[in-house]
C-alpha positions as CSV (number, residue, x, y, z in Angstrom):
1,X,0.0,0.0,0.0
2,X,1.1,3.4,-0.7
3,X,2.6,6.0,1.9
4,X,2.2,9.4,1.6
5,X,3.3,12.6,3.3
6,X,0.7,15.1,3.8
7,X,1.3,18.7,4.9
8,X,-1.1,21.7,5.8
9,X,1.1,24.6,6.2
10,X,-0.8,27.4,8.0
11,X,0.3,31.1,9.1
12,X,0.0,29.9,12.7
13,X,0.8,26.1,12.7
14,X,1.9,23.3,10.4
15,X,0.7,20.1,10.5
16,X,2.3,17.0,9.0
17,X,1.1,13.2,8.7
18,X,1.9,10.2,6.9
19,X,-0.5,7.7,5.8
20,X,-3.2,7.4,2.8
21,X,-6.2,9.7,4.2
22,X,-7.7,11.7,7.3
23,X,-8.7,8.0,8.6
24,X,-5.4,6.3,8.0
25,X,-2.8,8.1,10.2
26,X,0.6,6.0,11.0
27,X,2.3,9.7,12.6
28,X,1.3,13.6,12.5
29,X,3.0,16.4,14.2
30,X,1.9,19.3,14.7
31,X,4.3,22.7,15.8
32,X,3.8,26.2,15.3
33,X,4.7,28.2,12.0
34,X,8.1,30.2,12.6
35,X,11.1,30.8,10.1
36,X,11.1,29.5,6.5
37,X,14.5,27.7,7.5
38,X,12.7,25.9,10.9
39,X,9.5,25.1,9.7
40,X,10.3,23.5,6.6
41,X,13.5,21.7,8.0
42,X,11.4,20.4,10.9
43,X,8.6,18.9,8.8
44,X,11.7,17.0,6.5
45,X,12.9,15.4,9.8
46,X,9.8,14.5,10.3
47,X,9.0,12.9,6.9
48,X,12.8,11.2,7.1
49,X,11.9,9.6,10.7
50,X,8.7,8.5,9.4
51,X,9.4,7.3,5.5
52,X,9.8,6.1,3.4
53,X,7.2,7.8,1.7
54,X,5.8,7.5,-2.3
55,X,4.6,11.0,-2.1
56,X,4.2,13.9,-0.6
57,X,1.3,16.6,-0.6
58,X,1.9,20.3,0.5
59,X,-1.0,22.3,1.1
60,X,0.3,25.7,2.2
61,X,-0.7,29.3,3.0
62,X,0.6,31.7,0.3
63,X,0.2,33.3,-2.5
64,X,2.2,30.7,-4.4
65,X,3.3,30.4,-7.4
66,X,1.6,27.2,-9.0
67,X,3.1,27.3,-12.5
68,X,5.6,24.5,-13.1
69,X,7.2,26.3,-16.1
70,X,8.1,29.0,-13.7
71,X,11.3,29.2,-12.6
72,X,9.6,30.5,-9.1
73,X,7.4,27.2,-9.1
74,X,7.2,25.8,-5.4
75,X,7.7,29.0,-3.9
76,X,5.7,31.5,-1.7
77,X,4.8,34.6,-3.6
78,X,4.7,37.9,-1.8
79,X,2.9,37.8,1.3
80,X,1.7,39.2,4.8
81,X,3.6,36.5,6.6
82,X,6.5,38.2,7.2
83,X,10.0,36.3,6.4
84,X,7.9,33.9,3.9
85,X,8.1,36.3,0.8
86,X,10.2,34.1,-1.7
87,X,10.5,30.8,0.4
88,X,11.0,27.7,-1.7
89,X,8.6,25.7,-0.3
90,X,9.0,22.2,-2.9
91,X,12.8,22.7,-3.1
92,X,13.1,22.1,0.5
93,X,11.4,18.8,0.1
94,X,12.5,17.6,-3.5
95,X,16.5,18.4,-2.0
96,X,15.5,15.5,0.4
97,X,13.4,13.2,-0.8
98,X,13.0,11.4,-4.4
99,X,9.6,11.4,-4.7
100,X,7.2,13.4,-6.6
101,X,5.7,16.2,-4.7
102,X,2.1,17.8,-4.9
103,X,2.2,21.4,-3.9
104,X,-0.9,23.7,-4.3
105,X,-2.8,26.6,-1.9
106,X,-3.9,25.2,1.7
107,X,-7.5,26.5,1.1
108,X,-7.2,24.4,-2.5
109,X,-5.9,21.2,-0.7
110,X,-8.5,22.1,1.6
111,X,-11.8,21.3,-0.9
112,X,-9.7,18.5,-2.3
113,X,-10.3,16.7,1.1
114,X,-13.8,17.7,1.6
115,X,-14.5,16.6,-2.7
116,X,-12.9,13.2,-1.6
117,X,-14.2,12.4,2.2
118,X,-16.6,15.5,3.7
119,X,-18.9,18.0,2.4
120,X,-17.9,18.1,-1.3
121,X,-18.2,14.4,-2.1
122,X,-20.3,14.2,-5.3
123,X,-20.1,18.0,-6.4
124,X,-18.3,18.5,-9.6
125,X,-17.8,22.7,-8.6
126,X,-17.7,23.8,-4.8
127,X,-16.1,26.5,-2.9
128,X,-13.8,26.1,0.5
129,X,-13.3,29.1,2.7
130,X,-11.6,29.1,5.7
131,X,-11.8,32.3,8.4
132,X,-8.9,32.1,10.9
133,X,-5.4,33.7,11.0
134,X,-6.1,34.8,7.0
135,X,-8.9,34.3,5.1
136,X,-8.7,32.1,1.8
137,X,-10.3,30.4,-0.7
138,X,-10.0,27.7,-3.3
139,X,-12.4,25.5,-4.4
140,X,-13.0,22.7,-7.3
141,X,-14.7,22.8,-10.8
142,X,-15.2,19.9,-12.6
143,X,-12.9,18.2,-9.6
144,X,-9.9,20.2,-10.8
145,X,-8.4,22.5,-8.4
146,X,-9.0,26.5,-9.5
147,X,-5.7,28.2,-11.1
148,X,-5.3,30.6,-13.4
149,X,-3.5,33.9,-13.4
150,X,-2.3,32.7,-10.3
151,X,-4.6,31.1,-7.8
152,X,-7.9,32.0,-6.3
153,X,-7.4,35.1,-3.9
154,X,-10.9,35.3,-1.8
155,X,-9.5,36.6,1.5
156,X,-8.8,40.1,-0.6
157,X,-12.2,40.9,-2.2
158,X,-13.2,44.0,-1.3
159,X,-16.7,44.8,-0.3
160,X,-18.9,47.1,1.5
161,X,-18.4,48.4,4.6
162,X,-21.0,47.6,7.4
163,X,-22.2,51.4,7.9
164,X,-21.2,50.9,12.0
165,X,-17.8,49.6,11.9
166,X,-15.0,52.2,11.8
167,X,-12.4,50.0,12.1
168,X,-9.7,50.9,8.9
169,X,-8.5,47.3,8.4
170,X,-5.1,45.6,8.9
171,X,-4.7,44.1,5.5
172,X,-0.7,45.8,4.2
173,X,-2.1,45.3,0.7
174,X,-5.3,46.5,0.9
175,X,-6.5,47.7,4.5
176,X,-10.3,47.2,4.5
177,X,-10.2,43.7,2.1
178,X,-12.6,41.1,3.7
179,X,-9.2,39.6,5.1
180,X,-8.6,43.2,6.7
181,X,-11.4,43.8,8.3
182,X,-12.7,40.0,9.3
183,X,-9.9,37.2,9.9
184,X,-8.5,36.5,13.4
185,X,-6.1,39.1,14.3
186,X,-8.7,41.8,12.3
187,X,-11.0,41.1,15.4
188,X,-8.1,41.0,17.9
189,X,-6.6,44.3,16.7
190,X,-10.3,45.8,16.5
191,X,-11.9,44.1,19.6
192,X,-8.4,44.2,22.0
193,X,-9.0,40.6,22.8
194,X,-8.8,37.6,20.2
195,X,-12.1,36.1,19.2
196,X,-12.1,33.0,21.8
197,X,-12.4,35.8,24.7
198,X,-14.9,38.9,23.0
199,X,-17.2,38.3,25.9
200,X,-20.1,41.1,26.3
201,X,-18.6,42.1,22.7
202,X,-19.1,38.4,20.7
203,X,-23.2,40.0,19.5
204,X,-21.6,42.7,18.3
205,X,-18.3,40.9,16.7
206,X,-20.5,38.5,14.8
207,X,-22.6,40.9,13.4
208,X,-19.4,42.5,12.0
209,X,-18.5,39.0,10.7
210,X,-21.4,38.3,8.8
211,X,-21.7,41.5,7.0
212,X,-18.9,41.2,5.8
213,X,-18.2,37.7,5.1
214,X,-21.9,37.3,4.2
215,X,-21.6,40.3,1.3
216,X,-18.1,38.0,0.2
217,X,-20.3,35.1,-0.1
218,X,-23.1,36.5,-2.2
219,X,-20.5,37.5,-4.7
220,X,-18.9,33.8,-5.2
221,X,-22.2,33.2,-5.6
222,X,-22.9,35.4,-8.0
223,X,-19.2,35.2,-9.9
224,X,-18.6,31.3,-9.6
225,X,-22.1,29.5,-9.4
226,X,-20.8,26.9,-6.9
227,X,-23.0,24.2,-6.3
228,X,-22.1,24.4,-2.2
229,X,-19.9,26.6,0.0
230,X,-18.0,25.3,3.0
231,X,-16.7,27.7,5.0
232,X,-14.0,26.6,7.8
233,X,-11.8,28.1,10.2
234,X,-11.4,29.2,14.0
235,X,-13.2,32.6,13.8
236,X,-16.5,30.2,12.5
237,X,-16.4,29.1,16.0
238,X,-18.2,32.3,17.3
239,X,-21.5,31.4,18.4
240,X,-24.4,32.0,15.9
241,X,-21.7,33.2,13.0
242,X,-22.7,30.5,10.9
243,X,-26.0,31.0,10.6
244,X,-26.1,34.8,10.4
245,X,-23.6,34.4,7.9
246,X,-26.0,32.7,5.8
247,X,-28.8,35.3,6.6
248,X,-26.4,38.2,5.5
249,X,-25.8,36.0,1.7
250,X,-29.5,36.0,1.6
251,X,-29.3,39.4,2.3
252,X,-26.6,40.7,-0.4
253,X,-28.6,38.4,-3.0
254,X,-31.3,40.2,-3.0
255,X,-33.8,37.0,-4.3
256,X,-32.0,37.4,-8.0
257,X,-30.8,33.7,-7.7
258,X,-33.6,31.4,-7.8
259,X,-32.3,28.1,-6.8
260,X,-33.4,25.2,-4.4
261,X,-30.1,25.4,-2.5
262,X,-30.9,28.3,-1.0
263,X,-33.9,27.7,0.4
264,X,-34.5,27.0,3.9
265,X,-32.2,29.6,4.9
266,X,-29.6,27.8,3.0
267,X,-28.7,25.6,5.4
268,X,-27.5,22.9,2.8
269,X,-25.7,25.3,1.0
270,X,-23.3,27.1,2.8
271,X,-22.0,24.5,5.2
272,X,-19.5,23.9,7.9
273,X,-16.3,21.5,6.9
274,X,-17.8,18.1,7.4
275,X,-14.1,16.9,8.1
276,X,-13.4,19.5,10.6
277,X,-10.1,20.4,11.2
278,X,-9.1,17.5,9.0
279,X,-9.8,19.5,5.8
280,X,-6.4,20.5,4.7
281,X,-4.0,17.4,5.9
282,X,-6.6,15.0,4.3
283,X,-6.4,17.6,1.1
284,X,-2.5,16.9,1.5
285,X,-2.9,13.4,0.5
286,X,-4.9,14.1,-2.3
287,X,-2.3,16.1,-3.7
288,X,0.4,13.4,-3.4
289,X,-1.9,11.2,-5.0
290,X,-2.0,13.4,-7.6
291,X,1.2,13.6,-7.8
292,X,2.0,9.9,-8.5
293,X,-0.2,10.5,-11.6
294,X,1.3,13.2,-13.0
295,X,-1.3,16.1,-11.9
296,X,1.2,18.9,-11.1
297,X,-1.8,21.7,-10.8
């Protein structure tokens, strides 16, 4: 039986596993995300302690560039995580190991794993989100990952302000982007406190939270026609943000799309990760199946 590596490489943590899938694990480690140099080098120790391997599958925070005639393939693009700009991300693996390596966006890797095992199983075009230290998104069509220009960018959209929020944004590219003004540290810089402790402030929080991401969602909607949206990440952990989230898509649509869907408050149709946390490591193993057969994108 095959044995692949599998990596989700977040801007807070990195996890690593080796096995086939989210239900066949042999090791995982999971440590938090610091220099280019450390976190890469400690995920090879961990893959050398742990092979051999057939494969391996990064899924990894970016922007990345995801062109293998590039002479910049396998490395991060220009980003907010500071020290990451230029990191080669596949050269750090393919110096130590012989095997072929899948290497794509952590929010694409993501909707890999839910097409295969959770919420996207028998969609042919669905969106991931996830909402924690950054926001991205990736998502399938026709079960092929999304790349063109470069990669999906959803975490930068930029969209309506709700009319009692003066906060300016964080975002160094853009300020007020939906990434700016909604992700983690947007609602710890805003609030004082990081979204696990908002207290009395949580009602007021969400509401924030679901204009804005509910406004980002009615325009995939309207721009991509997915057949489902999942939408992961710690900050979906506030109480009620899920649902309200929904309401505010409802909202921003306005009624123009009639689809079954989105009836019933569209409960079926934007959707929690049905693998959990799993998501991206399980999307890992897609990718170095992938991999094996050739699929470089």
């Amino acid at each position: 039986m095959a044995r692949y590596g599998s990596i989700e490489g977040g801007g807070t943590k990195f996890v690593c596993a080796v096995g086939t899938g989210p239900d066949d694990l042999a090791a995982t480690i999971t440590y938090p995300t610091s220099s280019p140099d450390e976190t890469l080098g400690r995920a090879v120790a961990f893959f050398d302690e742990h092979g051999p391997l057939d494969a391996i599958g990064i899924a990894t925070f970016g922007p990345l560039d995801l062109d293998p005639a590039s002479a910049e393939y396998g490395r991060v693009r220009r980003t907010p995580k500071p020290g990451w700009s230029g990191a080669d991300v596949v050269g750090a693996f393919s110096a130590a190991f012989d095997v072929p390596i899948g290497f794509d966006t952590d929010v694409n890797g993501a909707a890999l794993g839910e097409g295969r095992w959770g919420a996207g199983r028998g969609l042919g075009t669905f969106i991931y989100i996830t909402v924690g230290t950054g926001i991205g998104g990736g998502g399938l069509v026709d079960g092929e990952p999304m790349h063109g220009l470069i990669h999906p960018e959803m975490g930068h959209l930029r969209l309506p302000r709700h009319p009692g929020d003066p906060f300016a944004g964080r975002c160094p590219f853009h300020g007020d982007c939906l990434e700016g003004v909604a992700s983690g540290p947007a609602i710890e810089e805003r609030w004082g406190v990081r979204a696990e402790e908002l207290g009395s402030n949580t009602e007021r929080a969400v509401e924030f939270e679901a204009f804005s991401l509910g406004y980002a969602m009615a325009n995939l909607v309207l721009a991509l026609s997915p057949e489902r949206i999942i939408i992961g990440g710690g900050v979906m952990n506030l109480p009620g943000l899920l649902t309200e989230t929904r309401l505010r898509m409802l909202e921003a649509l306005g009624g123009y799309v009639d689809a079954p869907a989105l009836d019933g408050g569209a409960e079926t149709f934007l959707v929690a990760p049905a693998l959990g946390t799993r998501s991206g490591i399980a999307g890992g193993f897609v990718l170095a199946e992938r991999a094996v057969a050739g699929l470089r994108r």
